[in-house]
ZASE-732182 format. One record per residue (C-alpha): residue in three letters; z, x, y. Coordinates in steps of 0.001 Angstrom, whole numbers, plus 500000, padded with zeros to 6 digits. Layout:
N
AlaZXY ...
//
This chain:
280
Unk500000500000500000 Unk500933502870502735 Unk497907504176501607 Unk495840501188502257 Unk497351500985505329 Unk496746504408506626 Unk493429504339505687 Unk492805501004508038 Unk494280503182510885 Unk492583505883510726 Unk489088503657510665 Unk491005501878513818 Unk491528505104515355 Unk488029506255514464 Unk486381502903515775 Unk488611503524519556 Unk487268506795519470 Unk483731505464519257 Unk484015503218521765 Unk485627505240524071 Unk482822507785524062 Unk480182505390524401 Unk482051504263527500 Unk482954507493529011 Unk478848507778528451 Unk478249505323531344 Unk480390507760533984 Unk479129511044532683 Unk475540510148532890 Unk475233509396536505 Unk476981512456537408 Unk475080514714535099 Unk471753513324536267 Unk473257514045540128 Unk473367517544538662 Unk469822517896537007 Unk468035516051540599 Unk470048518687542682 Unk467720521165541369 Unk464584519596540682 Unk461883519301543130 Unk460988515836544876 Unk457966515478542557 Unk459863515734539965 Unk462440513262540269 Unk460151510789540486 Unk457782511402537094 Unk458364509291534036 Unk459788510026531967 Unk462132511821534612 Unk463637515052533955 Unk466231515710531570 Unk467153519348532563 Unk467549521818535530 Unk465293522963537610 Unk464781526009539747 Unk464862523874543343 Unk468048524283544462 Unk467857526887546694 Unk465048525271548560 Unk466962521715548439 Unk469699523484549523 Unk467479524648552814 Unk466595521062553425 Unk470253520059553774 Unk470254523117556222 Unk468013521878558574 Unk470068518717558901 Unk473554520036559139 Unk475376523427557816 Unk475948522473554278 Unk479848523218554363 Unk480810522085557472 Unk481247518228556527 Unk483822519873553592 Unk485582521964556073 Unk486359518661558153 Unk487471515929555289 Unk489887519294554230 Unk490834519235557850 Unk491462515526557990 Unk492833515167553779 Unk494977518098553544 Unk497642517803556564 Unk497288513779556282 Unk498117513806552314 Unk501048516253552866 Unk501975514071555862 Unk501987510728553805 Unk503526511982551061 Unk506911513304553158 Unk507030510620554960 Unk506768507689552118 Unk508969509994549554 Unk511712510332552554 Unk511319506558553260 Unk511036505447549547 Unk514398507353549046 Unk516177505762551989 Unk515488502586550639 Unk515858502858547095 Unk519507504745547932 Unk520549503128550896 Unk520417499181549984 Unk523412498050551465 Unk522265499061554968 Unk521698496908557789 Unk518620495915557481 Unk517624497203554455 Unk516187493913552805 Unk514254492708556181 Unk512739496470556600 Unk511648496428552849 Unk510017492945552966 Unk508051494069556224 Unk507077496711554098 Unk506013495329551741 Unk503923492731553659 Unk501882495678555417 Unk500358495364551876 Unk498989492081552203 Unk496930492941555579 Unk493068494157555167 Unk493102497821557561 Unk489994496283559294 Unk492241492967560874 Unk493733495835563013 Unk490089498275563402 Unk489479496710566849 Unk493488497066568399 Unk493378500331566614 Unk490382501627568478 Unk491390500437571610 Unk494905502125570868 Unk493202505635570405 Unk491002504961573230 Unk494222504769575501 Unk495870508064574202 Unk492366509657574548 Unk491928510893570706 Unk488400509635569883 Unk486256511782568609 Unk488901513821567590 Unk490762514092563942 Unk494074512899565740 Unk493461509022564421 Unk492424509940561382 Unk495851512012560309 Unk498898510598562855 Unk498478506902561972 Unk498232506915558690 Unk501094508832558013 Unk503331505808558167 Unk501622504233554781 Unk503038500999553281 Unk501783501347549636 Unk502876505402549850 Unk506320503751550844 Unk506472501358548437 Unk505438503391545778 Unk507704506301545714 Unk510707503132546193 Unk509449501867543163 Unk509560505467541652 Unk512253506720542759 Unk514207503200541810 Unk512680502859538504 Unk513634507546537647 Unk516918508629539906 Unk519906506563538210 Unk522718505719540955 Unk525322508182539083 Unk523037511227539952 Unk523974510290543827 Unk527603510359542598 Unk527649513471540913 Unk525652514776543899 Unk528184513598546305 Unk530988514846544179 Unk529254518002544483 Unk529657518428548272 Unk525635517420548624 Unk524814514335551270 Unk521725513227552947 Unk519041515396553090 Unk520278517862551229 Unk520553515599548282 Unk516719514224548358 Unk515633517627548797 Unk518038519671545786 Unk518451517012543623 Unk515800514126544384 Unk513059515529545130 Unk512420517842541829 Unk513313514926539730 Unk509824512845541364 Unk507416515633541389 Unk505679513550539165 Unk505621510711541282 Unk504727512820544479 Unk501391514287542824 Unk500467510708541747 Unk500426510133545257 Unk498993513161546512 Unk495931512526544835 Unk495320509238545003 Unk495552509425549059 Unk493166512594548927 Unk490595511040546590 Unk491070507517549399 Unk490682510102552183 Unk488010511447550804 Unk485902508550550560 Unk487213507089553245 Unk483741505661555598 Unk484807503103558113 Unk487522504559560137 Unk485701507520560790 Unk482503505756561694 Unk484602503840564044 Unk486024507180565409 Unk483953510310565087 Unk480856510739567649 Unk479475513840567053 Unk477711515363564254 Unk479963518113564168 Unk482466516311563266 Unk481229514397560681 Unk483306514078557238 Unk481525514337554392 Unk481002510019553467 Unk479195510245556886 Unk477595513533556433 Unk475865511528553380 Unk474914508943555284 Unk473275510502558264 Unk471453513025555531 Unk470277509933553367 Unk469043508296556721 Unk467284510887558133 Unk465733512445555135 Unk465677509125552952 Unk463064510069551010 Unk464366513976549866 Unk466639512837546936 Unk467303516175545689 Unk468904517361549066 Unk471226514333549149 Unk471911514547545420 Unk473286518302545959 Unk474849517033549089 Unk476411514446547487 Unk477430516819544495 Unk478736519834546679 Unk481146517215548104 Unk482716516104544804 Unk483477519226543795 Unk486424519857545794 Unk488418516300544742 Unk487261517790540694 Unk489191520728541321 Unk492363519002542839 Unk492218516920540040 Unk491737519186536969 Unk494947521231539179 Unk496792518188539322 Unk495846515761536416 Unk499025516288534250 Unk501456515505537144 Unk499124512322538342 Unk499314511300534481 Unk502932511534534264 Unk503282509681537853 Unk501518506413536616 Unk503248506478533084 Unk506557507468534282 Unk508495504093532890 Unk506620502607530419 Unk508516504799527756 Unk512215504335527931 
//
C-alpha cells in the first residue's frame, strides 16, 4: 500500500513538474526572443520563419540607440531615482510599522492605523493633478525631488512591515529587551531590526522593481530628455524610431538587466519575506 501510494506521488510530483515548465515556457520565451532581436538586423526580424538565434547586429543596433540618447544614461537616472527612494521607503515604513505594531496602546494608535490603512484604497492618479500643482509651488519639476521625497511616506510599505513585524517579533522579546536596559530606538535597531531582514528585502525589491517601471509620475514630472528614466527612455526611442525593433529590443533588454541582478542578489531574502508565516 505505501508503495502504491508513493508511486502516485511521485507521478503527482512528476505531472507539477510538467506543468510548471510548460508555464514558465510562456515567460522565458518573450524574453529570450528580446535577446535574439537585440542582435539581429531589421530585415531579419521580420522574415518568416523569424530567427531563432543571435545575430552579429548588436553593435550597430546599439549605434542606433546612440543617436537617440546615450544608451546608459536613462539607467543612471531610474538608479538615481530607485536607489535613495527604496532605502528611503523602507526606513521609514519599517520605523513606522514598528511603532505601530509595539506601541498599540498609544493615543491614537487605532485612528492613525485605520488612516493608514485607507491610503490603500485611493488610486495615486485621484491626487496626480494636486500633486503636480504641489511640486509646482516648491519649484521641483523637472527635477528627481518628486519622484524620491513623496513617496517616502508609503501606506502599503507601512502596512506591510506592521503586518510583519506583528505577525515575527513576539511581545516578550520587547520585555526581555527592556529588561536588558534597551528602549526605543535602540531596541528596533539591536534587536528588531535583524529579526525582519527578511521582511525588509521583500520590500526593497518590490518598491525597486515598482520604481522601476514606474511611467506616469515621471511623465507628469520630467521635461527634458536628459532626464528621462528608463520606462520613458523606451517610449521616446519606440516613438521616434518605431520602426527599428532591434534598437528598442536591446534598449528594452539593457534596462532589465539591472532589476535581474538585484533580484538573483536578493531572491532568498524576498522568498523568505512573503512566506514568513505560513509555517508555524
Amino acid at each position: 500500500m505505501r508503495k502504491l501510494l508513493a508511486n502516485r506521488e511521485r507521478r503527482f510530483n512528476l505531472l507539477v513538474t510538467v506543468v510548471l515548465a510548460l508555464v514558465s515556457l510562456l515567460f522565458i520565451v518573450p524574453l529570450y526572443w528580446t535577446t535574439v532581436f537585440a542582435t539581429r538586423t531589421l530585415s531579419e526580424v521580420f522574415q518568416f520563419p523569424p530567427p531563432l538565434w543571435y545575430g552579429g547586429n548588436i553593435v550597430q543596433n546599439y549605434f542606433n540607440i546612440a543617436n537617440v540618447f546615450p544608451p546608459f544614461r536613462p539607467i543612471w537616472n531610474s538608479l538615481v531615482v530607485a536607489v535613495p527612494k527604496t532605502a528611503g521607503l523602507v526606513l521609514v515604513s519599517a520605523l513606522a510599522g514598528y511603532g505601530f505594531a509595539r506601541y498599540t496602546r498609544a493615543p491614537g494608535h487605532r485612528f492613525l492605523l485605520v488612516m493608514t490603512f485607507a491610503t490603500l484604497f485611493f488610486p495615486p492618479s485621484l491626487a496626480l493633478i494636486p500633486f503636480f500643482l504641489q511640486m509646482s509651488w516648491f519649484g521641483w519639476l523637472n527635477t528627481f525631488w518628486p519622484l524620491i521625497v513623496p513617496a517616502l511616506a508609503s501606506g502599503f510599505g507601512v502596512v506591510w512591515m506592521y503586518t510583519y513585524i506583528g505577525s515575527t517579533i513576539p511581545r516578550e522579546l520587547y520585555e526581555a529587551a527592556e529588561m536588558d536596559g534597551a528602549k526605543g530606538l535602540s531596541t528596533f535597531f539591536f534587536v528588531v531590526l535583524p529579526i525582519i531582514r527578511p521582511g525588509l528585502a521583500a520590500l526593497a525589491v518590490w518598491t525597486l522593481i515598482s520604481t522601476w517601471n514606474d511611467f506616469q509620475l515621471p511623465l507628469v514630472v520630467l521635461a527634458e530628455g536628459s532626464q528621462f528614466t528608463v520606462p520613458l527612455a523606451l517610449t521616446m526611442l519606440s516613438t521616434t524610431h518605431y520602426s527599428d525593433m532591434p534598437a528598442v529590443m536591446l534598449a528594452t533588454l539593457m534596462g532589465l538587466v539591472p532589476v535581474f541582478v538585484l533580484f538573483a542578489l536578493l531572491s532568498r531574502q524576498f522568498i523568505a519575506g512573503l512566506t514568513s508565516g505560513a509555517v508555524k
